[in-house]
C-alpha positions in Angstrom: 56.0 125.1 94.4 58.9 124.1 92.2 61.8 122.4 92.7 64.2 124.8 92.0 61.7 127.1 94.4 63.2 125.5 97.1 66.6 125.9 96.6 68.8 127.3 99.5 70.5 129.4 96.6 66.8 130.4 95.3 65.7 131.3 99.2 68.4 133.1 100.1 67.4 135.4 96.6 64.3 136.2 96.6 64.3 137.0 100.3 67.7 139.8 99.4 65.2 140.7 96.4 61.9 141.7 98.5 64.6 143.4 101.1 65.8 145.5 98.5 62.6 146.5 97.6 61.4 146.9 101.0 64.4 149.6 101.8 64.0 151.3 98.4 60.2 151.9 99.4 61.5 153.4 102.7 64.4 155.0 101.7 62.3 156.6 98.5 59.3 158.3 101.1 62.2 159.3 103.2 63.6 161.4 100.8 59.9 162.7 99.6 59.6 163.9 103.1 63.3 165.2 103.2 62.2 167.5 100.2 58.8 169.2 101.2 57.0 166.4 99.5 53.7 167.1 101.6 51.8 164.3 100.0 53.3 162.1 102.1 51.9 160.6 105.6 53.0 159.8 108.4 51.5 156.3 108.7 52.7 155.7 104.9 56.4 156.1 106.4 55.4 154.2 109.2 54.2 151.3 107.3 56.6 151.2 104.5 59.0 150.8 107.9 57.5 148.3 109.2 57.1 146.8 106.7 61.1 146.8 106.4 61.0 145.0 109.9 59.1 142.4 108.6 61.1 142.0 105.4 64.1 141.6 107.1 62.6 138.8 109.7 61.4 137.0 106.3 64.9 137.3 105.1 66.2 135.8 108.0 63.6 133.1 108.3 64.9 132.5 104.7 68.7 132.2 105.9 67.3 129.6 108.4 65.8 127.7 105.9 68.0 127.8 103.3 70.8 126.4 106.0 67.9 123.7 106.3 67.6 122.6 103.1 71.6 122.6 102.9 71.4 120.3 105.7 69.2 118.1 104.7 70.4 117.5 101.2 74.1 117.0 102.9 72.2 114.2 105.1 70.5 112.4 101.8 74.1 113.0 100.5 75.9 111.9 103.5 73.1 108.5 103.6 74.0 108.1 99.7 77.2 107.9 100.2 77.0 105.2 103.0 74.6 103.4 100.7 77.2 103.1 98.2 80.4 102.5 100.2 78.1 99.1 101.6 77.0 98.1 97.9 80.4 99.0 96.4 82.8 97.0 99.1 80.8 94.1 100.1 81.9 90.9 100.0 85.3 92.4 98.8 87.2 90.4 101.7 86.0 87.3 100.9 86.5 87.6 96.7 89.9 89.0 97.1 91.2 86.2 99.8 89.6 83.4 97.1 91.5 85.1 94.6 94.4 85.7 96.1 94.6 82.0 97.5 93.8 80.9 93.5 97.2 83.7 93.2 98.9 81.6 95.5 97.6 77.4 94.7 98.8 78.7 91.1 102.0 79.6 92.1 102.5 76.5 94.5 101.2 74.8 91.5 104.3 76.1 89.0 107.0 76.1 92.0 106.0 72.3 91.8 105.7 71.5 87.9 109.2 73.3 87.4 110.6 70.9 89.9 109.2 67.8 88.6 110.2 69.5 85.4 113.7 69.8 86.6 114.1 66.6 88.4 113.0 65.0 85.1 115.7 66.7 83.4 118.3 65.5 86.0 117.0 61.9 85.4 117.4 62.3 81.3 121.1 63.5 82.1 121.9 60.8 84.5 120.2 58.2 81.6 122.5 59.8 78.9 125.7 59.7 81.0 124.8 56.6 82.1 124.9 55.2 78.2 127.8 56.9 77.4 126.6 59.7 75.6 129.4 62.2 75.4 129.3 66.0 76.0 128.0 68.6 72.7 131.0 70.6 72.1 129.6 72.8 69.5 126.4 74.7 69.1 125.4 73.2 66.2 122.1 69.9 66.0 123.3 66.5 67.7 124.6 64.3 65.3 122.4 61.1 65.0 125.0 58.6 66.6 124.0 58.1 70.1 120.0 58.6 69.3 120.2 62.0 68.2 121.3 63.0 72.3 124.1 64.8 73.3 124.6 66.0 77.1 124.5 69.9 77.3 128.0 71.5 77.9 129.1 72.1 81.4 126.6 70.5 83.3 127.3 67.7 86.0 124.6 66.4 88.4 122.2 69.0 89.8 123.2 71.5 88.0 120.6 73.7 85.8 122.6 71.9 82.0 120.5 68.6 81.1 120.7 67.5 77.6 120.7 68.3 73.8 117.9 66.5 71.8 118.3 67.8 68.0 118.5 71.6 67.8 117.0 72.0 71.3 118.3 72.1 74.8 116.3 70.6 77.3 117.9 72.3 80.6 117.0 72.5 84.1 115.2 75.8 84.7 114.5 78.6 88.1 111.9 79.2 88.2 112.1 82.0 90.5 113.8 84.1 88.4 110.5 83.7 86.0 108.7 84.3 89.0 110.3 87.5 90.4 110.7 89.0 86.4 106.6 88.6 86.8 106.6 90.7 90.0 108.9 92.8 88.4 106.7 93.3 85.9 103.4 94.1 88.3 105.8 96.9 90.2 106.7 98.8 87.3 102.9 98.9 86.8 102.1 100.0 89.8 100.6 96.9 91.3 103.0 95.4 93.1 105.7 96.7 96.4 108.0 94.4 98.1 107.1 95.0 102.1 110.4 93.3 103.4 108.1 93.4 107.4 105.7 91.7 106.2 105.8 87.7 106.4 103.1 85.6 105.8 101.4 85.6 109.4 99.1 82.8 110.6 95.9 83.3 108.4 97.3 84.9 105.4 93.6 84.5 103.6 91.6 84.5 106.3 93.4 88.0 107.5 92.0 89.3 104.2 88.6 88.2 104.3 88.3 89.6 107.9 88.5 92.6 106.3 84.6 92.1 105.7 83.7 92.5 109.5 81.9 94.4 111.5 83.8 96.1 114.7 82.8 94.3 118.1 80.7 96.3 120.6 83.2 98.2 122.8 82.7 97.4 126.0 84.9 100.0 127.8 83.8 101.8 130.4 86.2 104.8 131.0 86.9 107.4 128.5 89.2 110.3 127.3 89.8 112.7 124.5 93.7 113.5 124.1 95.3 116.9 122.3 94.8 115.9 119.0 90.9 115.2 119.7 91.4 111.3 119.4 89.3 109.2 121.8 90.7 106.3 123.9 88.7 104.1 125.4 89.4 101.6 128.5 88.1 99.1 130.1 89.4 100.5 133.9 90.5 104.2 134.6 93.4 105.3 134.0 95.8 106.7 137.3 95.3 110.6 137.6 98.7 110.6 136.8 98.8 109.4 133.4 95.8 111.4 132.6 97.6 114.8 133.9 100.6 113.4 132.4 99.5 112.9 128.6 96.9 115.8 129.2 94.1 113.8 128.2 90.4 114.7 129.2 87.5 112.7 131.1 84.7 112.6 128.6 81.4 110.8 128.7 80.7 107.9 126.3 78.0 109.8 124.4 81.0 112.4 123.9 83.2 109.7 122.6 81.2 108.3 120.5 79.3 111.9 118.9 81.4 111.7 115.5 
């Protein structure tokens, strides 16, 4: 027998087919009788009927097993899909907490250059003023008296302005405003959402890879299914009046746990 032989859709066909042919039969010596037709018997009726009876238990022996098969292949479904929700997420909690702490040591990383940057940039200012070099007061290349330095207009110490070598400013930078143009850049693609609730907790990466566990056996003892169907489950009773209160029902823990 064929694959396609076995399909619920297939079943449930051929068993409507040899129904309809069973009640044509049937219907057809009826109406031969109906007309005078004295050729036919008795027992022919009475077997083309009963065979009718049979038909139709064979078409609904068909129903059952076409809901059969559609069970089944939901289960091998159902089984595949479990099969590929543990192949596709595994180990995702672990790669995405080492990636997001490389996301993080990288940032820490430029916070830190851009200050050494920065405090190096105070230092060259200090050294300039320090020698006497006076302030650029046009925006065209140092002149080559004082080294070729000039100090960058309206600076003073620990400000962002550090000095003029040539052409080229060498300044103090933020770096967050580099930083939060990059997250502005990962929101308008979608990726990234400022949560203002959300601070960085105790175990930001191992939080994430937790994500990789397996629930701990409940050991609750006492449970109840509320309204909405959802299942709580305790470890003592509750008092008969909180369950009359929130109308919640005493269920077994084979009920709890049937879906």
């Amino acid at each position: 027998m064929s694959t396609e032989d076995l399909h619920p859709d297939r079943i449930i066909a051929d068993a409507k087919r040899e129904a309809a042919e069973a009640e044509q039969l049937v219907s057809a010596l009826e109406e031969k009788v109906r007309s005078g037709d004295d050729s036919v018997t008795f027992e022919e009726v009475e077997r083309a009927r009963g065979l009718l009876g049979f038909v139709r238990l064979r078409q609904e022996a068909a129903k059952r097993k076409a809901e059969a098969a559609r069970e089944a292949a939901r289960i091998d479904a159902c089984e595949a899909l479990n099969a590929d929700i543990t192949a596709q997420v595994k180990g995702d909690g672990a790669k995405f907490s080492k990636q997001l702490k490389t996301a993080v040591d990288a940032l820490r990383e430029l916070y830190e250059a851009a200050e050494a940057r920065n405090e190096n940039v105070r230092d060259f200012r200090r050294r300039a003023e320090s020698l006497g070099i006076p302030e650029q007061k046009h925006s065209g290349g140092a002149a080559p008296t004082h080294g070729g330095v000039r100090l960058a207009a309206n600076g003073y110490p620990g400000s962002a302005a550090g000095v003029i070598v040539g052409r080229r400013r060498v300044d103090a930078i933020d770096i967050n405003v580099f930083v939060n143009r990059a997250l502005n850049m990962l929101a308008r693609e979608n990726k990234y959402k400022h949560l203002e609730f959300v601070d960085a907790g105790e175990d930001l990466f191992g939080d994430l890879a937790a994500i990789d566990a397996e629930a701990p056996e409940n050991s609750a003892k006492y449970f109840y299914r509320g309204p909405n169907g959802a299942v709580t489950a305790k470890d003592e009773p509750f008092p008969d009046d909180v369950i009359k209160r929130n109308n919640l029902r005493v269920i077994t823990e084979a009920e709890a746990y049937a879906e």
